[in-house]
C-alpha positions in Angstrom: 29.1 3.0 -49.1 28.8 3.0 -52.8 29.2 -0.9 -53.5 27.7 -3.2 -51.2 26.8 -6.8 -51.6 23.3 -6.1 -53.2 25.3 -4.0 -55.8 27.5 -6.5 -56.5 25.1 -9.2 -56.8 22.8 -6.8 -58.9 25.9 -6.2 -61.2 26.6 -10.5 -61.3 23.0 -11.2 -62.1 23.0 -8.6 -64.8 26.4 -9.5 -66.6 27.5 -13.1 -65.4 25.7 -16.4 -65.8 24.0 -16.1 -62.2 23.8 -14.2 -59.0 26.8 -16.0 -57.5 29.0 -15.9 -61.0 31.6 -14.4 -59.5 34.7 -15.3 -61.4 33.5 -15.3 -64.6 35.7 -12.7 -67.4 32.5 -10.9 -67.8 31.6 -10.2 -64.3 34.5 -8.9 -63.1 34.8 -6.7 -66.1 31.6 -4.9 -64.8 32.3 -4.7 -61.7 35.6 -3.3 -62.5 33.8 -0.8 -65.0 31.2 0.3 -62.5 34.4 1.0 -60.0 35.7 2.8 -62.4 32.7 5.2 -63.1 32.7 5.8 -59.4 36.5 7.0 -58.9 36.3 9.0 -61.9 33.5 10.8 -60.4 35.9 11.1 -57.1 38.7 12.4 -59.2 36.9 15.2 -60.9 36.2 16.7 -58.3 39.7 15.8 -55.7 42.3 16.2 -58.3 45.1 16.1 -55.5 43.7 12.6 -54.6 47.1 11.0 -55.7 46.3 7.8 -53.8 42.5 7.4 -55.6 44.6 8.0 -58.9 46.5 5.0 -58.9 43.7 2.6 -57.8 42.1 3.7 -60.8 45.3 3.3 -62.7 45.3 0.1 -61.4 41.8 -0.9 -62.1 41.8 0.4 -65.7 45.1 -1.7 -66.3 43.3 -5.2 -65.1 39.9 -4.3 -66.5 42.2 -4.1 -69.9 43.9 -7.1 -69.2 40.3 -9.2 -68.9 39.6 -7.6 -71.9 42.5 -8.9 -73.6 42.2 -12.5 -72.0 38.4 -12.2 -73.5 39.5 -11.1 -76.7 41.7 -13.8 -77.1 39.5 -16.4 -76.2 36.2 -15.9 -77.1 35.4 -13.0 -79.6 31.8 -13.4 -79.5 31.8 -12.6 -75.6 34.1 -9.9 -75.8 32.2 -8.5 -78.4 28.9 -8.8 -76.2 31.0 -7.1 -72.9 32.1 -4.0 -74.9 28.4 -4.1 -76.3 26.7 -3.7 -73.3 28.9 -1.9 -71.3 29.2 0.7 -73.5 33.1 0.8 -73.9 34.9 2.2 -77.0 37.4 -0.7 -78.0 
């Protein structure tokens, strides 16, 4: 499998205030972003995959919405998540 819980604890550790920061804006942007990278890679190579497509319809479209919620609360962090994640807005 290509997420399991040492992954996600990895990802946590790296981006939210601890390993069991779970709920944190910033967290669940990453993990979002590293899905993300991983159904991209699916879809480029299953184009028919129409059910894959909409997940990461769907995940793009809450990963935007964090970013939004971020944005509008605390620049500075926002700023810090695009930074590091390597994202263009």
């Amino acid at each position: 499998m290509y997420l399991d819980s040492t992954k996600k604890t990895e990802i946590f550790t790296q981006y939210g205030q601890s390993a069991t920061d779970t709920g944190s804006a910033e967290s669940q942007i990453a993990l979002f972003t590293y899905r993300i990278k991983h159904l991209t890679e699916h879809m480029k190579e299953n184009r028919k995959d129409h059910s894959t497509e909409r997940a990461l319809t769907s995940l793009v479209g809450k990963r935007r919405s964090l970013l939004n919620y971020l944005k509008a609360r605390d620049i500075t962090r926002y700023r810090a998540i695009v930074k590091a994640l390597g994202l263009r807005k």
